[in-house]
LUMGUBA-825712 format. One line per 4 residues: number of its first residue (from 1); their letters; for each residue x, y, z of C-alpha. Coordinates in pm, 1 decimal. Each point is the difference from the previous one (the first is absolute). Example, Ala and Ser with C-alpha at 12.3 -4.5 7.8 and 13.67 -1.06 7.14 Angstrom:
// residues 2
1> as> 1230.0 -450.0 780.0 ~ 137.0 344.0 -66.0
//
This chain:
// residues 566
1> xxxx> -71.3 -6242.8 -9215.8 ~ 37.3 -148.1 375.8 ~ -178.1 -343.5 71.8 ~ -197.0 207.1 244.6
5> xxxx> -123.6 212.8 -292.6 ~ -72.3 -282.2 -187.5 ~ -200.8 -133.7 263.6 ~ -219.1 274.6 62.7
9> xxxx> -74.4 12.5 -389.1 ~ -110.1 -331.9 31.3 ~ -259.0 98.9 258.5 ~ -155.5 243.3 -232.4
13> xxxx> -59.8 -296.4 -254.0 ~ -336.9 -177.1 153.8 ~ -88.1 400.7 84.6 ~ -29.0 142.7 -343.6
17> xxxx> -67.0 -414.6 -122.5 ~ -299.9 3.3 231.1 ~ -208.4 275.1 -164.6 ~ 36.3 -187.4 -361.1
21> xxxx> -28.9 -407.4 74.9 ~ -15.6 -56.8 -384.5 ~ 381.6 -173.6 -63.2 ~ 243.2 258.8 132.0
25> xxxx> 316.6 -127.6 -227.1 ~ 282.3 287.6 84.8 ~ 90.3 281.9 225.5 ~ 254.3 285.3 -35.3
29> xxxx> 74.8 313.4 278.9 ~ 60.0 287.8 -228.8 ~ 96.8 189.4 336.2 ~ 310.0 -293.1 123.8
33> xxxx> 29.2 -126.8 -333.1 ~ -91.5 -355.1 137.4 ~ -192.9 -250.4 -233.7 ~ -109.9 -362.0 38.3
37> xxxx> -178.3 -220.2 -247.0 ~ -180.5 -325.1 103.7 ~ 110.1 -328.0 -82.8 ~ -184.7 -51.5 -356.2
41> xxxx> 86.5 -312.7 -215.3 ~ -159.8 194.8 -292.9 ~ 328.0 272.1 -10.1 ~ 274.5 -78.0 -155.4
45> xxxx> 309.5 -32.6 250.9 ~ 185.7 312.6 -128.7 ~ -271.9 181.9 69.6 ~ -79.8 -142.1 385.0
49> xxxx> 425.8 48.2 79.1 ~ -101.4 390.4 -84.9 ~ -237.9 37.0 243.5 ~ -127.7 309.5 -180.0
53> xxxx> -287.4 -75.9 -212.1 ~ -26.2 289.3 -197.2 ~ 355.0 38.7 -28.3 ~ 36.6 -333.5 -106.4
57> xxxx> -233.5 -79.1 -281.5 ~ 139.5 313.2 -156.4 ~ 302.5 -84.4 12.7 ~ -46.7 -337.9 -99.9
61> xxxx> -97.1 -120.1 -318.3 ~ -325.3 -219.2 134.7 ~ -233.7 268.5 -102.1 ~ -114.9 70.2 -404.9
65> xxxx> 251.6 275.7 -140.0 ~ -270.7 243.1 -92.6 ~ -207.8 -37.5 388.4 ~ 317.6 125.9 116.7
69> xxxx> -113.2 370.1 -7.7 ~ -261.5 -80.7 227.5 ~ 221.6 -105.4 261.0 ~ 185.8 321.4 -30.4
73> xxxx> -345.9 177.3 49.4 ~ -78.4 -157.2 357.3 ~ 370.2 93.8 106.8 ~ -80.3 362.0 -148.2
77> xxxx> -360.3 -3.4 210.6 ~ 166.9 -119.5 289.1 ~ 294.7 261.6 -2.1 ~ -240.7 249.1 -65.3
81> xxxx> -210.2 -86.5 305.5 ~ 291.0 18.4 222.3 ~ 5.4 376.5 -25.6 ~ -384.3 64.8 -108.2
85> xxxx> -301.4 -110.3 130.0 ~ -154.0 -271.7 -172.3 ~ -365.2 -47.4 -40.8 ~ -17.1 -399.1 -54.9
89> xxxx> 17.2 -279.8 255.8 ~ 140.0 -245.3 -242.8 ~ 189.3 24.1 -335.2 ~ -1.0 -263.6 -283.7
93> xxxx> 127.7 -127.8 -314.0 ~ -52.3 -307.6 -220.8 ~ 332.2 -120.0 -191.1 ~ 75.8 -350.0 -215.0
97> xxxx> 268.9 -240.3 134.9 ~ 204.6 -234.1 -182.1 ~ 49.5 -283.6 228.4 ~ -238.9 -274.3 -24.5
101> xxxx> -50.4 -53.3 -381.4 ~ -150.5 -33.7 -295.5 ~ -217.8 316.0 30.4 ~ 78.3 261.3 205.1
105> xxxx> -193.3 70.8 354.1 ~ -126.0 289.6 124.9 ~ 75.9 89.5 378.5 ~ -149.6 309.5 181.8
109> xxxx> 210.9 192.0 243.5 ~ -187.2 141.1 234.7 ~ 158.9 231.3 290.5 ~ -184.4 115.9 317.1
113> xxxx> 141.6 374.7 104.5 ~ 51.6 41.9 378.3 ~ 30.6 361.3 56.6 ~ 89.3 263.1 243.5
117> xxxx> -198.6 272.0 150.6 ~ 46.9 216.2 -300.7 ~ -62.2 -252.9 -251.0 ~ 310.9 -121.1 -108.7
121> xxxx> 123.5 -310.3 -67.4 ~ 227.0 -169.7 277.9 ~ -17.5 -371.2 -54.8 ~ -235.6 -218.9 -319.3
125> xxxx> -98.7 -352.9 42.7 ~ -65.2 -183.1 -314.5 ~ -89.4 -302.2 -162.7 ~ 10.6 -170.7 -372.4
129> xxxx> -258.4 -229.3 -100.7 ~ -56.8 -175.4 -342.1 ~ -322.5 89.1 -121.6 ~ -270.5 -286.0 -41.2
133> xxxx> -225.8 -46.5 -287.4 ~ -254.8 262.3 133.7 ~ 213.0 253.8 81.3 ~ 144.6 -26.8 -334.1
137> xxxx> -371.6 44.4 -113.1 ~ -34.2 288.5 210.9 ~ 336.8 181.2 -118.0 ~ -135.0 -13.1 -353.2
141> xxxx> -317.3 94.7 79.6 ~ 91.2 306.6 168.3 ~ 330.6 107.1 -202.3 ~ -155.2 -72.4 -374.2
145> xxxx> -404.7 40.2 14.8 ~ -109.6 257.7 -206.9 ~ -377.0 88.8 -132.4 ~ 78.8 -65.8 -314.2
149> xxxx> 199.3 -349.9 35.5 ~ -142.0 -184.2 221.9 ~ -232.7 96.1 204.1 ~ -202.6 -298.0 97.5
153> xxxx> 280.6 -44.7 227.9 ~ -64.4 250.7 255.6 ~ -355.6 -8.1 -28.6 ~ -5.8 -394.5 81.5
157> xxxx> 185.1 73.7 296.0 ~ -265.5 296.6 143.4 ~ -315.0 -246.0 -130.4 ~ 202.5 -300.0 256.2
161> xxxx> 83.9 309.5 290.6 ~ -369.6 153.9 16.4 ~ -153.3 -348.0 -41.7 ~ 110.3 -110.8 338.4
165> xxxx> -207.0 240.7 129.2 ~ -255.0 172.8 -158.1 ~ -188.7 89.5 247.7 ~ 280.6 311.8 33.3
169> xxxx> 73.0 286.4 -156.5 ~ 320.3 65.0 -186.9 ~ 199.6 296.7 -82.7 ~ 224.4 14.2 -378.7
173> xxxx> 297.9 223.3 95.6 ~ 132.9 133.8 -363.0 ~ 304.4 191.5 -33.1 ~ 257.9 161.6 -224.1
177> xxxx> 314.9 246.8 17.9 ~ -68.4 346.7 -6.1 ~ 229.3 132.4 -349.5 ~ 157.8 -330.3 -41.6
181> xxxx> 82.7 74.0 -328.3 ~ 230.2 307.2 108.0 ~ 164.5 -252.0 232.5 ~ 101.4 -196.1 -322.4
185> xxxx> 92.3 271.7 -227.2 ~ 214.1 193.9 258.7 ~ 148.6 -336.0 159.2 ~ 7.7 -257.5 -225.2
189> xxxx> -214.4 -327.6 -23.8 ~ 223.7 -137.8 229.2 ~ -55.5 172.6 262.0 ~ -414.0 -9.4 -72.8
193> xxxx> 19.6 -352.8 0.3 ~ 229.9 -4.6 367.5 ~ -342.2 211.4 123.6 ~ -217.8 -291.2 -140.0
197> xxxx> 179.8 -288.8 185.2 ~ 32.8 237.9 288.9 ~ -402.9 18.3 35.6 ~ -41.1 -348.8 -97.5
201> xxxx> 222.9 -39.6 319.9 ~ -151.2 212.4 184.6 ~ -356.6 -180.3 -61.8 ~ 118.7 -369.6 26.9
205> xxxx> 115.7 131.1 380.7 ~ -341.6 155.3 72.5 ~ -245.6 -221.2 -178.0 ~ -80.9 -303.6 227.7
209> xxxx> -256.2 -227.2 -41.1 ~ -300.4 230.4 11.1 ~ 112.4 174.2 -324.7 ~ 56.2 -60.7 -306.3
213> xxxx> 235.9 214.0 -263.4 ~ 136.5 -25.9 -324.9 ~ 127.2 278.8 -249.5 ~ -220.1 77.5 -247.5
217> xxxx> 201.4 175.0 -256.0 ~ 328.5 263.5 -7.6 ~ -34.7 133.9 318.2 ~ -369.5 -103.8 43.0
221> xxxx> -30.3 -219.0 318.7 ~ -354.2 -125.5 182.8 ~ -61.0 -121.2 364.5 ~ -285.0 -203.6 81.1
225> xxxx> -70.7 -58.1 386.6 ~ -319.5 -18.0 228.2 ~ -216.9 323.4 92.4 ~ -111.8 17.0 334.2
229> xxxx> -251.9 318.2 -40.5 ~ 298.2 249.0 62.1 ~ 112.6 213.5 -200.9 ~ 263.3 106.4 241.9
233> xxxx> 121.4 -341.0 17.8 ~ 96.4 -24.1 -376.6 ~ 147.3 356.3 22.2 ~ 181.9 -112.1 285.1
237> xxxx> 130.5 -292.4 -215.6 ~ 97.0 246.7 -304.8 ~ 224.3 234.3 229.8 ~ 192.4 -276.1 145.3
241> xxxx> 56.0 -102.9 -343.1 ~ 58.0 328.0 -153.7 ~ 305.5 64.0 297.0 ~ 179.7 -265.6 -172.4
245> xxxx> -36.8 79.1 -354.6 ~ 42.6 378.4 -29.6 ~ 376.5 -35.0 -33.6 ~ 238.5 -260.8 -170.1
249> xxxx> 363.6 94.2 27.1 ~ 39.9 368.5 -86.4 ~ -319.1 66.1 -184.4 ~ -356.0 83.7 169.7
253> xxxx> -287.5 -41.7 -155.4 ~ -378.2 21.2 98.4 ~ -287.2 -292.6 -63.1 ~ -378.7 39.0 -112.1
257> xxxx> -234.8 -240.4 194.2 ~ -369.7 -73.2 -103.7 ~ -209.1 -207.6 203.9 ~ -349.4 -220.4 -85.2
261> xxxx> -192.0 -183.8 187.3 ~ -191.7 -309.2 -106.1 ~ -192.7 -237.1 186.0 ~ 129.4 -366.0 8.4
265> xxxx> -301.8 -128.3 -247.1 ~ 156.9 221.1 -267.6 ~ 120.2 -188.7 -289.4 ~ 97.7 364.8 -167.7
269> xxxx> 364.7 -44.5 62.1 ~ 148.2 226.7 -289.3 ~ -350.7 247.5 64.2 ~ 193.0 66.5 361.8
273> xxxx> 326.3 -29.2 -121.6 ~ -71.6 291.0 -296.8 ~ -230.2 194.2 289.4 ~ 295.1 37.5 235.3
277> xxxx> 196.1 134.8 -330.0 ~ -194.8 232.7 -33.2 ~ 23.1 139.0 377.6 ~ 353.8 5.7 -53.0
281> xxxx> 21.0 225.9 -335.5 ~ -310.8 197.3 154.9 ~ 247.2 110.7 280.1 ~ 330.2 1.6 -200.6
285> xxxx> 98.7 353.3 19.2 ~ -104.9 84.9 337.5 ~ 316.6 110.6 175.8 ~ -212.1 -51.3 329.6
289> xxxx> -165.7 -344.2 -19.1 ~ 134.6 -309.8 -135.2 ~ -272.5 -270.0 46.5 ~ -390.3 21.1 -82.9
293> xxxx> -302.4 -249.9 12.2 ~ -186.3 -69.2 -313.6 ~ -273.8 -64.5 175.3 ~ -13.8 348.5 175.1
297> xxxx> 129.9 229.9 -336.0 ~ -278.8 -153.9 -179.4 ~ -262.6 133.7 246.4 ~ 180.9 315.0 43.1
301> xxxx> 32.3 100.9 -375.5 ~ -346.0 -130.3 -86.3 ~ -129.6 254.0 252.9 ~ 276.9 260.6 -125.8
305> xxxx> -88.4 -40.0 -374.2 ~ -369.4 24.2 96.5 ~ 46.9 325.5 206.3 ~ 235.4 155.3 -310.5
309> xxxx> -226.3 -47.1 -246.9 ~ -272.0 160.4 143.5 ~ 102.0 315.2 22.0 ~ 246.4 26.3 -276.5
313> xxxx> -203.3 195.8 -217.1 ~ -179.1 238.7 263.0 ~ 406.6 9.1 145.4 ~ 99.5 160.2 -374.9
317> xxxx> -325.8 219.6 6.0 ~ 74.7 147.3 361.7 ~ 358.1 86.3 -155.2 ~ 123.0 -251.8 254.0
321> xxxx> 288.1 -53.0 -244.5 ~ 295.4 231.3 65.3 ~ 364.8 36.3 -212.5 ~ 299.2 -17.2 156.3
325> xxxx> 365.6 113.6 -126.1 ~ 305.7 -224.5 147.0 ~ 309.0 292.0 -141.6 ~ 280.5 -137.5 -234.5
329> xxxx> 297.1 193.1 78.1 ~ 342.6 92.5 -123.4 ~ 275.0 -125.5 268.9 ~ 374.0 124.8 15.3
333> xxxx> 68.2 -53.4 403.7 ~ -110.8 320.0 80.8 ~ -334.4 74.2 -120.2 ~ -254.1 -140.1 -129.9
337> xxxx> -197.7 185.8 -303.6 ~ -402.0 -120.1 -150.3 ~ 64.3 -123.1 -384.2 ~ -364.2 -156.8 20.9
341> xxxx> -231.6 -219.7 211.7 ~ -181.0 -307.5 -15.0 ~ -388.4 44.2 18.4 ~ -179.6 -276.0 278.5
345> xxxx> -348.1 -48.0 65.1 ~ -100.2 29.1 385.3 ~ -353.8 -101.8 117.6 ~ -125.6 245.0 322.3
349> xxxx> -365.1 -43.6 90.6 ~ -240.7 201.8 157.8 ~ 122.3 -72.7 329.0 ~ 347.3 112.8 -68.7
353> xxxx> 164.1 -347.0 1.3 ~ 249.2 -73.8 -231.1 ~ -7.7 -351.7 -251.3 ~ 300.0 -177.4 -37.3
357> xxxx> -19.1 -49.9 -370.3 ~ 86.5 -368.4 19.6 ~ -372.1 -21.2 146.9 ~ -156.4 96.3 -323.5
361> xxxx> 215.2 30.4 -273.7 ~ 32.7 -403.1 5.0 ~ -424.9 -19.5 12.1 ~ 28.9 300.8 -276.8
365> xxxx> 172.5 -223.6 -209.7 ~ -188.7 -304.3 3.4 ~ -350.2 197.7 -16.9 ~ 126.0 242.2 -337.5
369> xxxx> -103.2 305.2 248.5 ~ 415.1 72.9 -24.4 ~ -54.4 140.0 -368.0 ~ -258.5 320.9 131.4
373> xxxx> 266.6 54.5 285.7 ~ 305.3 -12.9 -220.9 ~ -223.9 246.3 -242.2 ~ -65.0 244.8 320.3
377> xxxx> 377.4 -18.1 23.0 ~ 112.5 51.7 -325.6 ~ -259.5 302.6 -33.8 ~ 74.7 142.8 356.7
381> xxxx> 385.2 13.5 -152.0 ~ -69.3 191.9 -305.7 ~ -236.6 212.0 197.6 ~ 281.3 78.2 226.6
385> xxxx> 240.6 36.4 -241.7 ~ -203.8 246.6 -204.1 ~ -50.1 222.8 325.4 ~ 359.0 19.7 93.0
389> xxxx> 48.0 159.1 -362.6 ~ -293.5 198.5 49.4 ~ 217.1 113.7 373.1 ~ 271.5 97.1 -272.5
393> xxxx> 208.0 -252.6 162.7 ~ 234.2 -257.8 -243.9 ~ -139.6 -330.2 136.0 ~ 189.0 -279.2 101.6
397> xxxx> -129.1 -337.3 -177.0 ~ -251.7 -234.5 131.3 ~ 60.3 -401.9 -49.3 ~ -350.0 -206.3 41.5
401> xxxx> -16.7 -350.7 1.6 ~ -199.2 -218.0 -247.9 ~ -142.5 -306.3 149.6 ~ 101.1 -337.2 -182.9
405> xxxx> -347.0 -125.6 60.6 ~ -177.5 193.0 -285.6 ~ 306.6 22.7 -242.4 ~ -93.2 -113.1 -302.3
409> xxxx> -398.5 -1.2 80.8 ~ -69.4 389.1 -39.5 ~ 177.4 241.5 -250.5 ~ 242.3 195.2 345.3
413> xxxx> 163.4 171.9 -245.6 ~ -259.6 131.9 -206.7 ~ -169.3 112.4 351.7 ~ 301.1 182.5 161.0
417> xxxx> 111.1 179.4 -390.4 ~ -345.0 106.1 54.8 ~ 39.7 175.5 336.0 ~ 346.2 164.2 -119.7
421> xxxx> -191.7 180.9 -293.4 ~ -303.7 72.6 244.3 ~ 237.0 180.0 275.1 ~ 227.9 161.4 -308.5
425> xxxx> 366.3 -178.8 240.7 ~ 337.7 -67.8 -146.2 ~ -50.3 -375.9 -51.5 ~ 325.5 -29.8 203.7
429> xxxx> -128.0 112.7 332.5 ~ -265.5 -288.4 5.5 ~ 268.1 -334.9 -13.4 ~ -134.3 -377.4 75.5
433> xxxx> 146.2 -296.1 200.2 ~ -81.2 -305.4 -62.9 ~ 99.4 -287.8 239.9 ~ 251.1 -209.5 -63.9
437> xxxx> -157.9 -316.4 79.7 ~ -282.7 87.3 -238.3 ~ 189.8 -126.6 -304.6 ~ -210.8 -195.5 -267.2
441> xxxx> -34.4 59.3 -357.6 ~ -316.8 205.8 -10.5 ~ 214.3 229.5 279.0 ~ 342.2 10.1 -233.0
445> xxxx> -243.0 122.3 -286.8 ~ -201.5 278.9 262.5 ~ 323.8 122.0 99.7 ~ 174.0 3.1 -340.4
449> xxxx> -352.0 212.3 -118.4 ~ 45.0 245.3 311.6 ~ 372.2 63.7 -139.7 ~ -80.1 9.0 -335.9
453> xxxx> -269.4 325.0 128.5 ~ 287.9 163.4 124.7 ~ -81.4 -78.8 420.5 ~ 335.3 -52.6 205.9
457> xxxx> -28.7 -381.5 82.0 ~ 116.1 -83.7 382.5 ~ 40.7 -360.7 105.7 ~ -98.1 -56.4 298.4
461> xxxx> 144.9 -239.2 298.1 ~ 280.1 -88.1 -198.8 ~ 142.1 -295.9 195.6 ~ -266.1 -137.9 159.0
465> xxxx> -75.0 -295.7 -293.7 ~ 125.8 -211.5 -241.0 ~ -94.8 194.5 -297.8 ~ 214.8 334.3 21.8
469> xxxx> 259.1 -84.6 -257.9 ~ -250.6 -155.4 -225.3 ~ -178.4 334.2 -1.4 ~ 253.8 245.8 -40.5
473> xxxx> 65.0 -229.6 -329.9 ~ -319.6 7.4 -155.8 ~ -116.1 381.3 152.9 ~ 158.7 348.5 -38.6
477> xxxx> -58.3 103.2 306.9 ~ 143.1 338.2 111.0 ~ 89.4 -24.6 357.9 ~ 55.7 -323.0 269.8
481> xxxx> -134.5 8.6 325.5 ~ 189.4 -215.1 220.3 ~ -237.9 -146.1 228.7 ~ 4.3 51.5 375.5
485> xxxx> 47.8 -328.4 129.1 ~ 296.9 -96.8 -265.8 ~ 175.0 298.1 149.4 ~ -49.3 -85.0 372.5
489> xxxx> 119.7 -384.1 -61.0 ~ 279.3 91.9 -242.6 ~ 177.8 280.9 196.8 ~ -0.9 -244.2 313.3
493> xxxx> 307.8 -136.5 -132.8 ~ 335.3 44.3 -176.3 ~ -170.7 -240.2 -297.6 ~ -306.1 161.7 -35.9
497> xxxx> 159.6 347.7 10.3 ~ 189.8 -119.6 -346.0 ~ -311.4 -136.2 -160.8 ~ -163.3 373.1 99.9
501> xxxx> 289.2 185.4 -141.0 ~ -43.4 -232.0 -358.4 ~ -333.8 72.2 -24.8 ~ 56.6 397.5 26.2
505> xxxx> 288.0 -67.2 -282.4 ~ -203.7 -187.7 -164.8 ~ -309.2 278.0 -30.1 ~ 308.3 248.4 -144.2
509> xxxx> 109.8 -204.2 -228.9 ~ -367.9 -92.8 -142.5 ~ -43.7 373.0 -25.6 ~ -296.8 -52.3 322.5
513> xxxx> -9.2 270.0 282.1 ~ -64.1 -163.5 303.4 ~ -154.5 57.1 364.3 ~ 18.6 -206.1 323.4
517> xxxx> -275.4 -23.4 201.8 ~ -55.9 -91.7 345.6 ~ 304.7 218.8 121.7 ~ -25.4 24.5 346.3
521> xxxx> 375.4 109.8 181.2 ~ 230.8 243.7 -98.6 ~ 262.2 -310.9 -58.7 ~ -206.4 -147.8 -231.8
525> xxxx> -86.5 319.3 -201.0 ~ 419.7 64.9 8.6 ~ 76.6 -303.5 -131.6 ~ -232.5 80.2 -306.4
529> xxxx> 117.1 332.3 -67.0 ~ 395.3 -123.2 -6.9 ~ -118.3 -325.6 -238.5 ~ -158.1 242.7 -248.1
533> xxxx> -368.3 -21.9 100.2 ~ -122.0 363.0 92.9 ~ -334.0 11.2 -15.5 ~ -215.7 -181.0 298.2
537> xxxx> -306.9 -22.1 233.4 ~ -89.7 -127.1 301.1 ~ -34.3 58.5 378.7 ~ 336.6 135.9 51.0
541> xxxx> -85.0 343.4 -253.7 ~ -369.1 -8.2 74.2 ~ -320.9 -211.7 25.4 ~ -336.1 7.0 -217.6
545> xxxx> -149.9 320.4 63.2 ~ -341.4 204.4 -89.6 ~ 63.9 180.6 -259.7 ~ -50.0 358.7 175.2
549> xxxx> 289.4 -106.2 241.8 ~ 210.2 -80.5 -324.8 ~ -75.8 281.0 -130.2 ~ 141.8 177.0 283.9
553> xxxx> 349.2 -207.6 -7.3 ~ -12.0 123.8 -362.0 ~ -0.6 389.6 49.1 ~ 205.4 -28.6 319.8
557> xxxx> 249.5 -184.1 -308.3 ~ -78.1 271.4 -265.3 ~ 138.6 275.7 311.8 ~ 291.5 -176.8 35.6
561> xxxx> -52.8 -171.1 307.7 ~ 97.2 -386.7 -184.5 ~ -2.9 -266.5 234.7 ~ 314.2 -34.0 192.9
565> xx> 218.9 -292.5 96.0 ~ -172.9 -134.6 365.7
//
């Protein structure tokens, strides 16, 4: 580089330097390749003759062997925001030196990103700084609380934050990793805990002093800071913050946000704390919304609950309650062809509007009203069943689900052997699914007595818990059902298409059948078919339907008109 180039890198020092004032250390032009390091009596001299700080410490052995890899993870951020967009201002890591003994110090690195017009990296200004006694106190805090350790810790430090002043309000930010558990089976701990220190990062660059943040467990993490009456200003807060953590390397990933409020003269620390948990599971699965106010759900479902349970039983009288059949088909890349369907309850009242059943089956649940329904389903089913024979047709089989909540409080499968013999159907038309997250004892023993009565046994959602494998082990069930949001995450990748293409060789050689559900493209229902999984529903062959309209996909079948490749 020419001395004029030199020069003119120079010039961009105090520029960049004047927008961060806290101890600017280092400087390197990723676009000239020029880099300068202040004079620093700290450094060792090899180290200052490099001019490259980065460079430098790696190469050098002043750094502890095993913080190495974190070095090599700022020079992979960095490379990767010369050609992508990156979404931080600043990057960060903490390593252990060797100089200056007997123990070892810690020193942060801190580097502040100037970047172009399209968000890439041109030139980083940095600085290393030993840590003092509180900052140590901090690290630990935020990089080692957990509930059940320690957890005076954190709560000390909101009882010193909202006692300055009480007089406002304060809003406890709680959030977690949507599937973070997929993230470290189809990656590798490793990489889970890179995503950890990443947001940890990410929160020690946006948390000044008018918040407060520690994580809280795993991939648990909680924000305190001040409320100011707006909701939209906390929102506001949460999307800036959510731009910078929805991606870490190669892998994306989503967060879940719940927010309470509490007034500074709240002592209730944990009360918020577990009140903002609960905003964030209450909004979990939402594809569309990510962060939720305690405060506001509570209101809202009280109401909700209130409104559901007064008309539940008139809703059941009025025949409210309708049946619908989601198809199972046969799929060989050319047609599709109904082996069965999967019986769902749909709530239309008597202004034609249409319940989403996560509106009432989670009240149903809680309130016992979900045993009558699940009875007006399981009868409606053998009813049906009985009048396609009647029709002279050969019926395709019916699976109904049996709610976990009353297994093992009510004889189920005395009740549905009951409605077999009262409709005079092949006990293999009616089959049940029971949920694989539902595992317990008193469920092992309800399924094992529904086998043992001859019923075809169906797990359902395989995938979505920890308890699959545990199941198929203690339960002969009949037939997997791969659950719908295992298949989305695990064909997004090479990885994930493997562990898909075990699990359908693993159903063969346990002598299970097994059905994916959730298929929604042709290249999804393809892959399948050539990885030995055949049978399927979902979007892509045909939605939940009244049961006159499947009916009518039926006969169109029965004349030969089978659902063709789209």
């Amino acid at each position: 580089m020419d001395k004029k180039g030199q020069e003119e890198d120079k010039r961009n020092i105090p520029r960049i330097r004047s927008e961060h004032l806290d101890g600017i250390y280092f400087y390197k032009n990723l676009q000239t390749g020029y880099s300068y390091i202040e004079e620093n009596s700290y450094l060792p001299v090899k180290i200052m003759e490099q001019q490259d700080f980065l460079e430098s410490i790696y190469q050098n052995d002043w750094i502890d062997s095993e913080d190495r890899g974190k070095v090599i993870n700022l020079y992979e951020r960095i490379k990767q925001g010369m050609t992508e967009p990156i979404h931080m201002q600043e990057l960060s890591a903490e390593i252990r030196v060797k100089e200056h003994s007997p123990g070892k110090e810690l020193v942060r690195i801190r580097l502040y990103l100037d970047l172009d017009e399209q968000g890439l990296i041109r030139a980083y200004v940095g600085k290393a700084k030993i840590l003092s006694r509180k900052e140590l106190e901090d690290r630990e805090i935020l990089m080692s609380f957990s509930n059940d350790k320690n957890p005076a810790i954190f709560i000390n430090r909101i009882a010193r934050f909202m006692e300055k002043n009480p007089e406002r309000q304060y809003a406890f930010i709680q959030f977690d990793i949507r599937k973070f558990r997929y993230i470290n089976e189809t990656y590798g701990s490793d990489k889970g805990d890179e995503i950890l220190r990443y947001i940890s990062d990410t929160l020690e660059v946006m948390c000044d002093d008018d918040h407060i943040y520690c994580r809280l467990s795993a991939d648990l993490f909680e924000i305190v800071t001040y409320y100011n009456g707006s909701d939209e200003e906390i929102l506001e807060f949460i999307d800036i913050l959510d731009a910078r953590l929805h991606r870490c390397g190669d892998i994306r990933f989503q967060m879940s946000y719940g927010i309470s409020i509490a007034p500074g003269t709240s002592k209730a620390y944990r009360k918020h704390g577990d009140e903002a948990g609960l905003a964030r599971v209450y909004i979990k699965n939402s594809v569309l919304k990510k962060a939720a106010f305690f405060n506001a759900l509570q209101k809202q479902d009280n109401n909700q609950v209130a409104r559901v349970e007064e008309i539940e039983e008139q809703a059941l009288e009025n025949g409210e309650f309708h049946i619908y059949l989601q198809p199972k088909y046969t799929y060989d890349k050319n047609r599709g062809k109904i082996v069965g369907a999967e019986a769902l309850v749909r709530w239309i009242d008597s202004e034609n509007h249409i319940k989403s059943p996560a509106e009432f089956i989670p009240i149903f649940e809680k309130n016992g009203f979900i045993l009558k329904l699940d009875q007006f389903m399981w009868e409606g089913c053998c009813r049906l069943l009985r009048k396609w024979m009647d029709d002279g047709r050969t019926p395709v089989p019916i699976s109904v689900n049996v709610s976990r909540i009353y297994l093992g409080k009510t004889d189920v499968v005395g009740y549905i052997q009951n409605l077999i013999k009262k409709y005079c159907i092949p006990i293999e038309l009616l089959q049940i699914e029971i949920t694989e997250t539902a595992e317990n004892q008193e469920t092992i023993q309800y399924a094992n007595d529904f086998k043992a009565a001859g019923f075809t046994l169906m797990m359902d959602d395989f995938g979505s818990g920890l308890s699959s494998l545990s199941m198929l082990k203690d339960t002969p069930f009949d037939v997997l059902k791969m659950d719908r949001l295992f298949l989305d995450e695990c064909l997004e990748n090479e990885h994930g298409k493997m562990i898909v293409s075990h699990v359908i060789s693993m159903s063969g050689d346990l002598g299970l059948d097994i059905i994916a559900e959730g298929v929604e493209t042709r290249e999804q229902a393809d892959f399948l078919y050539d990885h030995g999984c055949q049978t399927a529903q979902g979007f892509y062959f045909s939605r939940p339907v009244p049961v006159a309209e499947f009916e009518k996909m039926w006969v169109s079948q029965e004349n030969g008109n089978e659902k063709k490749e789209k």
